[in-house]
C-alpha positions in Angstrom: 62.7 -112.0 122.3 59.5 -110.0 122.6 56.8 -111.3 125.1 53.5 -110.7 124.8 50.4 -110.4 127.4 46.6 -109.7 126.8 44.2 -108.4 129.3 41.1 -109.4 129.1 37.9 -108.0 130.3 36.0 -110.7 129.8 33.3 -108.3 127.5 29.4 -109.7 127.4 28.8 -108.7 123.3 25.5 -107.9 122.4 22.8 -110.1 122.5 25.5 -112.5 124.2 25.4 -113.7 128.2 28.0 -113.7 130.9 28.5 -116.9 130.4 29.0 -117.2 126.4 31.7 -114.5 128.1 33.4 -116.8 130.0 33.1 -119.3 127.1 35.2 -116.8 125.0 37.4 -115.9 127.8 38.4 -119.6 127.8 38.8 -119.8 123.7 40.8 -116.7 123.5 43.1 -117.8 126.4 43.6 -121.3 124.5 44.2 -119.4 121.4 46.9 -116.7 123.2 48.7 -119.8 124.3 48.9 -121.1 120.8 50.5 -118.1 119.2 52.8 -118.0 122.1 51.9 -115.3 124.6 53.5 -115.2 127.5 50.6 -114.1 129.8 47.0 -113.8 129.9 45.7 -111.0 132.7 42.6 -111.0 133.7 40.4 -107.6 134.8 38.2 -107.8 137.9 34.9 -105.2 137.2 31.7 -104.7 139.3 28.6 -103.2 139.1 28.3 -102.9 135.4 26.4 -105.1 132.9 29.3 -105.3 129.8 31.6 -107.4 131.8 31.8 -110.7 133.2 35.0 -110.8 134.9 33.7 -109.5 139.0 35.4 -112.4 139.9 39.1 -113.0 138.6 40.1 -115.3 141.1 37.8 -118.1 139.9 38.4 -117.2 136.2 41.9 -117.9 136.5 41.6 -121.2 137.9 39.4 -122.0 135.1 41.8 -120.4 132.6 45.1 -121.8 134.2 43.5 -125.6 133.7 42.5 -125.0 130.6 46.1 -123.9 129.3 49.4 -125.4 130.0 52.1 -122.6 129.8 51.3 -118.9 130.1 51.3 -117.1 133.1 47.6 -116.6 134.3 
């Protein structure tokens, strides 16, 4: 069986905010978990203005109780 993983870096689009990131962070976790990926990763980046994730420890807590199976 093939398992799949995604690793997110939690991107800030254009005209977006860190936090619509984290918003879409969440969203694409739930979805991942839907269509049956295994695990979600999640990058850690500082000192730049395109990511949101400088934090991954608190993002997975948020991501782990918003989905029920994967591996976060």
């Amino acid at each position: 069986m093939l398992k799949l993983s995604v690793l997110d870096q939690s991107p800030i689009r254009k005209g977006g905010t860190a936090s619509d990131a984290v918003h879409e962070t969440i969203a694409l976790a739930k979805a991942c978990e839907e269509f049956g990926y295994e695990r979600y990763w999640l990058a850690e980046h500082h000192n730049t203005n395109s990511f949101a994730g400088s934090t991954p420890e608190v993002l997975i807590a948020r991501v782990a109780a918003e989905t029920e199976r994967m591996r976060i």
